[in-house]
C-alpha positions as CSV (number, residue, x, y, z in Angstrom):
1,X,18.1,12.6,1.9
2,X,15.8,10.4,0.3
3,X,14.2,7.8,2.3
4,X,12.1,5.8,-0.1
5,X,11.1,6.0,-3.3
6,X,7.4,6.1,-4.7
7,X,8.5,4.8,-8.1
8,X,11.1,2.4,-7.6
9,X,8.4,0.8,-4.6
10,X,6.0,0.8,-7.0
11,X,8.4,-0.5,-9.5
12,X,8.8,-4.0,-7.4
13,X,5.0,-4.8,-8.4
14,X,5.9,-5.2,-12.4
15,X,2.1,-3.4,-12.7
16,X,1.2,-3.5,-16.3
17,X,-1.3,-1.6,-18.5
18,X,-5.5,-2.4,-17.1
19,X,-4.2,-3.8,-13.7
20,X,-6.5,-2.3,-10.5
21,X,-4.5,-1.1,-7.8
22,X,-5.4,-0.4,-4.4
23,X,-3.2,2.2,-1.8
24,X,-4.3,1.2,1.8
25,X,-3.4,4.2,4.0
26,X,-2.7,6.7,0.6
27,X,-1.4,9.7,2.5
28,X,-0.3,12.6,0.2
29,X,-0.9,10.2,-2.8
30,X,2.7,9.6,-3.9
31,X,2.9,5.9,-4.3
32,X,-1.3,6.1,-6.1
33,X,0.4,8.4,-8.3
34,X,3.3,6.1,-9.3
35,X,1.0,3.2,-9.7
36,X,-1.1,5.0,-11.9
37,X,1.5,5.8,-14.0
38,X,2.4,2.0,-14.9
39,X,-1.3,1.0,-15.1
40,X,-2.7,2.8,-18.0
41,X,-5.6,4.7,-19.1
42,X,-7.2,1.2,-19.0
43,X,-6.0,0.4,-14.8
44,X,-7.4,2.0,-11.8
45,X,-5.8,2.8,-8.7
46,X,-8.5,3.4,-5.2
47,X,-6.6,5.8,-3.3
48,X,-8.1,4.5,0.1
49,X,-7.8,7.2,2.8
50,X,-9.4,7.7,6.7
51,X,-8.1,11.1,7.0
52,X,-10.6,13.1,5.0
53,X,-8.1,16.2,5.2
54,X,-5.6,13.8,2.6
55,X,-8.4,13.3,0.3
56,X,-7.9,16.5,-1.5
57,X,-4.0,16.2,-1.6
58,X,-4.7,12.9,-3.3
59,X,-7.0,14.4,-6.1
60,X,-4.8,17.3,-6.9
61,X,-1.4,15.0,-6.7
62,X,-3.5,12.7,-9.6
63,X,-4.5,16.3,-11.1
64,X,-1.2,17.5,-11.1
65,X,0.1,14.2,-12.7
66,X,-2.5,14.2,-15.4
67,X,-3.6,11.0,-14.3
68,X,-7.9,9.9,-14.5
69,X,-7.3,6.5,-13.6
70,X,-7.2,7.2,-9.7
71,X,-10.1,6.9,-8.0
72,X,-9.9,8.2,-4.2
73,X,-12.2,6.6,-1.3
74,X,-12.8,7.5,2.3
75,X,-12.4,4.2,3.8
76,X,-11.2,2.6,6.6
77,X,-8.7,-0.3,6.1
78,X,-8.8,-1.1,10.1
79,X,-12.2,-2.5,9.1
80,X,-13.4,-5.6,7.2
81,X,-15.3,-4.3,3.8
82,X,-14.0,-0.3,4.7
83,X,-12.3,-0.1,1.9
84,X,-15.6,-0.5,0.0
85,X,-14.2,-2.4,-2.6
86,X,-15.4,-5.6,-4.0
87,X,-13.9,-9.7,-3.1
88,X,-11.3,-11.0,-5.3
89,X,-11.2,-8.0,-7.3
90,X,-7.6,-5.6,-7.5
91,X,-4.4,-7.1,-8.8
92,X,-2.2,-5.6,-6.2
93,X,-2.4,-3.8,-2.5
94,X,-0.3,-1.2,-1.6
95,X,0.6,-0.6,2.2
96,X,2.9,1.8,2.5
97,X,4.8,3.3,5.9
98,X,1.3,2.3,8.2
99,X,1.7,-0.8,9.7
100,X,3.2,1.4,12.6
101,X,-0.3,3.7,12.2
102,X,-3.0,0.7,12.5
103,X,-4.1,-0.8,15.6
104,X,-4.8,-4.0,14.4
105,X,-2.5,-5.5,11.4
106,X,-4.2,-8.4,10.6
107,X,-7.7,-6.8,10.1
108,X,-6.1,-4.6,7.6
109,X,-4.3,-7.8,5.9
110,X,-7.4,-9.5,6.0
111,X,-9.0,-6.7,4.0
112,X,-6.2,-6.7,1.6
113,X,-6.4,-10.6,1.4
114,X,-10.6,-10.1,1.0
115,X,-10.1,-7.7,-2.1
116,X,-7.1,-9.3,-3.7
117,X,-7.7,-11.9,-6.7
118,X,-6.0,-15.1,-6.5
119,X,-2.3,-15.0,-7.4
120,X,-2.4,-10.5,-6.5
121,X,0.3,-9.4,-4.8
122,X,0.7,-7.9,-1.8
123,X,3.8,-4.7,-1.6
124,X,4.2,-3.8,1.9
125,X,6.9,-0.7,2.5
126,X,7.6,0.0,6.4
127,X,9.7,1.5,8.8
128,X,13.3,-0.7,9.9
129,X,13.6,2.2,12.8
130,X,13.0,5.6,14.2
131,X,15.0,8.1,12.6
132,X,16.1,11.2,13.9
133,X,12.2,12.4,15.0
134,X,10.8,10.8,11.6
135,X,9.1,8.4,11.3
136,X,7.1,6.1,14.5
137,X,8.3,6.0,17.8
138,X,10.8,3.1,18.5
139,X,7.8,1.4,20.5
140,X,5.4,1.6,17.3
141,X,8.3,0.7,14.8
142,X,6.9,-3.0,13.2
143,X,10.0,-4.6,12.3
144,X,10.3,-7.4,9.1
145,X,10.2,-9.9,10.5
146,X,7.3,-9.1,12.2
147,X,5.5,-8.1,9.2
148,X,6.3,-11.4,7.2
149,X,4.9,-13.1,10.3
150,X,1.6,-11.4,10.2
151,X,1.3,-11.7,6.5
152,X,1.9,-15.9,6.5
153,X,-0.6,-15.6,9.3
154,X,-3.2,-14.2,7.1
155,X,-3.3,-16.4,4.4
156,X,-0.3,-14.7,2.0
157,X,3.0,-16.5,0.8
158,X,6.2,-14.3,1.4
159,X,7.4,-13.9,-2.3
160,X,10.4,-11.9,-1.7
161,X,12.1,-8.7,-0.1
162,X,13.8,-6.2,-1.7
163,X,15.6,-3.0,-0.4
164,X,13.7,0.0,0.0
165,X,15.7,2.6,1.7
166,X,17.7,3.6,4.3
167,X,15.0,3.3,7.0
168,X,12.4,1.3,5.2
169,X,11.8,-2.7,4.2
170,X,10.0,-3.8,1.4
171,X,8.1,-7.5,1.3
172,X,6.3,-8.8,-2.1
173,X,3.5,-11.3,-0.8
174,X,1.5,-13.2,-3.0
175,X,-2.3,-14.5,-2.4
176,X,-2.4,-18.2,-3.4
């Protein structure tokens, strides 16, 4: 049982060849891995990880990928500049399954905002519910419309949705 899909995520961002990615949160590396794909030997993707333990998984799932284009970072995204990337400058921001991880969602979009040219786009991928013991508790579970409401409140436009699994919504948000 799948219950989302790296690629087809991924896919919703029409990334093209030289385009810098950023992965907020990148976890095993799955969804740095798909973006690095579409981007090119000329694109980057930061792999932006707290959990120094991950850092590893995230080099060796780029390794095993044959992929040079991902650069992984020990950064904090629950803190303004922790990403340690540079204003206005990555085409897209990746935030997948940790809105229900962060304690505070708008510092996190307001560092996704900070690095994000004008017109980048924003993919966010998050729980709809707690399934069977996967996933967040019911109590952490950030629902849609939730998310859409935090994202207008930081500055981004709500471009679309589209689905992304069983358990999981996925929002396109644009920076003006």
């Amino acid at each position: 049982m799948a219950f989302t899909d790296p690629e087809k995520n991924v896919a919703e961002l029409h990334l093209r060849d030289g385009m810098i990615i950023a992965d907020f949160g990148a976890g095993m590396g799955a969804h740095a891995t798909a973006a690095g794909k579409r981007v090119g030997d000329h694109g980057r993707v930061y792999a932006i990880e707290v959990q120094r333990d991950f850092l590893q998984n995230i080099k060796t799932a780029a390794r095993e990928a044959k992929l040079a284009n991902i650069d992984v970072i020990w950064g904090d995204i629950e803190v303004l500049h922790g990403t340690k990337i540079a204003d206005n400058s990555v085409d897209a921001v990746m935030m997948t399954n940790i809105f229900f991880q962060v304690e505070d969602n708008k510092i996190m979009l307001t560092e996704a905002f900070r690095i994000l040219k004008k017109g980048g786009k924003a993919l966010v991928v998050d729980w709809t519910d707690s399934f069977g013991g996967l996933g967040p508790h019911p109590r952490d579970v950030i629902v849609e419309q939730a998310a859409k409401r935090m994202l207008g409140e930081t500055g981004f436009a709500v471009e679309r949705t589209f689905p992304a699994g069983d358990h999981h919504y996925g929002i396109i948000a644009i920076k003006p």
